[in-house]
C-alpha positions as CSV (number, residue, x, y, z in Angstrom):
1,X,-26.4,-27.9,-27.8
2,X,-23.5,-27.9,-30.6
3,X,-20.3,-28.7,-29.8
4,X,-18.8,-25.1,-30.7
5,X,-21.4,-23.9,-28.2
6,X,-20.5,-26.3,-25.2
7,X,-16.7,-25.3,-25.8
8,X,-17.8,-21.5,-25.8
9,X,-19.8,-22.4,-22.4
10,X,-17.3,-24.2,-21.1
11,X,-14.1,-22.1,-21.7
12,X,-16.4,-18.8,-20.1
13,X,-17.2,-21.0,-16.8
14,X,-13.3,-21.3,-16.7
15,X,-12.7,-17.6,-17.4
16,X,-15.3,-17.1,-14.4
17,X,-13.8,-19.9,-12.2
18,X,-10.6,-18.0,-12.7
19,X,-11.8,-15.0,-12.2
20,X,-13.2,-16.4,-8.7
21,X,-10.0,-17.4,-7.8
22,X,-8.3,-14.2,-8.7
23,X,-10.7,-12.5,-6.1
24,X,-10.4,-14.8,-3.5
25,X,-7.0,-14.1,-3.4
26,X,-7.2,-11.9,-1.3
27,X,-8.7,-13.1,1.7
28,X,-7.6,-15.4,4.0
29,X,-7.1,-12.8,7.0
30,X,-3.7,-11.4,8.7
31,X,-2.2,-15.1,8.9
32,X,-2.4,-14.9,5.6
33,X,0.1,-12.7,4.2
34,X,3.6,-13.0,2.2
35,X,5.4,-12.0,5.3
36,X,4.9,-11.7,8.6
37,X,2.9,-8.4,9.7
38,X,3.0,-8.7,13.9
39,X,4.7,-5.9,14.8
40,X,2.7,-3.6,12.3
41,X,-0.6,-5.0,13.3
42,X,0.7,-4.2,17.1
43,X,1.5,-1.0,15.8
44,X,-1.4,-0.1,14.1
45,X,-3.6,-0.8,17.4
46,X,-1.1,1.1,19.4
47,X,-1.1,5.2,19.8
48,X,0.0,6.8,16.3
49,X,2.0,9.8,15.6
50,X,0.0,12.4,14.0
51,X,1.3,13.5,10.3
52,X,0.1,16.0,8.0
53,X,0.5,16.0,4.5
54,X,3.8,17.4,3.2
55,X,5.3,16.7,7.0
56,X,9.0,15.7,7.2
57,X,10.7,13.2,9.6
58,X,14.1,12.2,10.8
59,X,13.3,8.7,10.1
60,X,10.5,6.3,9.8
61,X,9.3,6.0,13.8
62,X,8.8,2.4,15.5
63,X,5.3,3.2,15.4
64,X,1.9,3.3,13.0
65,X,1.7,7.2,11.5
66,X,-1.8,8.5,10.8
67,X,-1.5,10.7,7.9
68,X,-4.1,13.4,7.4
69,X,-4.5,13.1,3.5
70,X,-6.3,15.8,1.0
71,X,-7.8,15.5,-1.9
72,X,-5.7,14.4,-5.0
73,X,-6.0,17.6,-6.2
74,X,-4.3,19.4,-4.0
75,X,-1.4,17.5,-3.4
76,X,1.5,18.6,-5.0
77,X,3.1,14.9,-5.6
78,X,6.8,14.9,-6.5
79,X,6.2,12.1,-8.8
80,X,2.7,11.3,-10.6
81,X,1.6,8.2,-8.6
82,X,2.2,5.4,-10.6
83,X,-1.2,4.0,-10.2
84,X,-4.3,4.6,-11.9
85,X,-7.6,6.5,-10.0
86,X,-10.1,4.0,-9.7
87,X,-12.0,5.4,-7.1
88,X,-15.7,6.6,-7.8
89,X,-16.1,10.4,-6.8
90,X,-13.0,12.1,-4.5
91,X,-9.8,10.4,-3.9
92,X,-7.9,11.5,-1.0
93,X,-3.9,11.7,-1.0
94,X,-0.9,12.5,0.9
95,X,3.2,12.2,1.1
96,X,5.7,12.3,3.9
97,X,9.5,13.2,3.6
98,X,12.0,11.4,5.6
99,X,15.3,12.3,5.7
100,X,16.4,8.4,5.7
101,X,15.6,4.9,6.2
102,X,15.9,3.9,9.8
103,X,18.5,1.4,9.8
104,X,20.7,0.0,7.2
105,X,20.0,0.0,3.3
106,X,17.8,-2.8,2.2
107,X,14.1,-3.9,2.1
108,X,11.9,-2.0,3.9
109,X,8.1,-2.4,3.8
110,X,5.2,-0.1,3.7
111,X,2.0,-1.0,5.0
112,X,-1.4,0.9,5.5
113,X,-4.3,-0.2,7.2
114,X,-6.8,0.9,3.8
115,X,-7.2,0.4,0.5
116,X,-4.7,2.7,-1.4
117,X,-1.4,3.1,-3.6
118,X,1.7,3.4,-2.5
119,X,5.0,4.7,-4.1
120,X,8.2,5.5,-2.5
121,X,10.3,8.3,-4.2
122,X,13.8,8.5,-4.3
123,X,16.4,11.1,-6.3
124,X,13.3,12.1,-8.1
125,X,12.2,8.8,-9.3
126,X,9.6,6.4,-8.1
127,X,10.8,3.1,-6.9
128,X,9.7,-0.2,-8.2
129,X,8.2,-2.2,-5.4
130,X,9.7,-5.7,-5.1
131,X,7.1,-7.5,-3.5
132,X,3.4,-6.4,-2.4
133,X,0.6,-8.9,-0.3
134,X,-2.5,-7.6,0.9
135,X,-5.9,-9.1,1.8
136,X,-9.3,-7.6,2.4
137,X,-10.2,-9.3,5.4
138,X,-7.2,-8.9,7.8
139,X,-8.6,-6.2,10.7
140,X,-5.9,-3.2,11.5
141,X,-3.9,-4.3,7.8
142,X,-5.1,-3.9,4.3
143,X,-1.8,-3.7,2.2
144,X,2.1,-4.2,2.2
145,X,4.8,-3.2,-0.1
146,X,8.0,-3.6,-0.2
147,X,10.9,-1.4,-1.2
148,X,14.9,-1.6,-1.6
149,X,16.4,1.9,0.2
150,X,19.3,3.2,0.8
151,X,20.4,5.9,3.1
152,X,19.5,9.1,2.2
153,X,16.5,11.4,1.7
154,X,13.1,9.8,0.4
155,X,9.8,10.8,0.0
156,X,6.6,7.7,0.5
157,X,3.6,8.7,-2.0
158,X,0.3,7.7,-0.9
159,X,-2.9,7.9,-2.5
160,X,-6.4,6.8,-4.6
161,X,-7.7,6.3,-0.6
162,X,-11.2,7.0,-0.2
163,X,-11.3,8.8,3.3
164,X,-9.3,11.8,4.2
165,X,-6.7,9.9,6.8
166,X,-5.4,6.7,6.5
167,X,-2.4,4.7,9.1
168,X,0.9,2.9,7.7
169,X,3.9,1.9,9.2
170,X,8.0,1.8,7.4
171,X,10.1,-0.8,8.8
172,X,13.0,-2.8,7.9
173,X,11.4,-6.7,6.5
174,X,12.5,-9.1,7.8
């Protein structure tokens, strides 16, 4: 073998080392995330409050939500999700409107117990997240997201999920 075709072997059994890792990243189960997750695991196993799409709340409760989604389509999103389809065939989708953050401004984070994007809408714009962790093999938690609020009206986003429900939970991180 020439030595301009070692280095090309070599440098793509890097590139697919890498890539390896890059997967792997997310596993390592619920022990394994950014932050801690306790109280939304506990919530996500406890009774949820029903939501449809397009429902409105007070405030984010001290429980999981399971929100009835629709497909994509249909969903009239106040902002375009900011994240690209990637699903193969329909993609469900769904928002909730809460008149304010539960407690005090700050971080708050959103976590759902599928594989989906979130985006948290606020005076017509769509916030950046400042932090996100998931994993693919923590049971009852998929993703987490995290969001500065202030008080006042906002709207969470959700969708590219690939059943027509999916749980989260909004709570101030710790």
């Amino acid at each position: 073998m020439n030595k301009t075709r070692f280095l090309s072997v070599l440098v793509g059994a890097f590139a697919l080392a890498a890539s390896a890792q890059a997967f792997a990243a997310e596993t390592g189960g619920c022990n394994s995330f950014s932050w801690p997750i306790t109280t939304e695991l506990k919530w996500m196993k406890a009774e949820s409050q029903d939501v449809a799409s397009g429902g409105k709340l007070a405030s984010p409760p001290e429980k999981a939500m399971k929100l009835a989604l629709e497909p994509m389509s249909a969903v009239s999103f106040p902002v375009a999700p900011t994240g690209r389809h990637k699903l193969q065939g329909e993609a469900y989708g769904g928002i909730v409107n809460f008149d304010s953050p539960s407690s005090a401004p700050g971080s708050y984070q959103v976590s759902m117990d599928a594989a989906a994007w979130v985006d948290v809408v606020k005076d017509g714009k769509a916030l950046k997240p400042t932090a996100h962790s998931g994993k693919s093999d923590c049971d009852g938690l998929r993703k987490s997201v995290r969001f500065n609020l202030d008080p006042g009206p906002f709207t969470v986003e959700i969708s590219n999920v690939k059943k027509d429900a999916i749980k989260f939970t909004i709570r101030q991180a710790e």
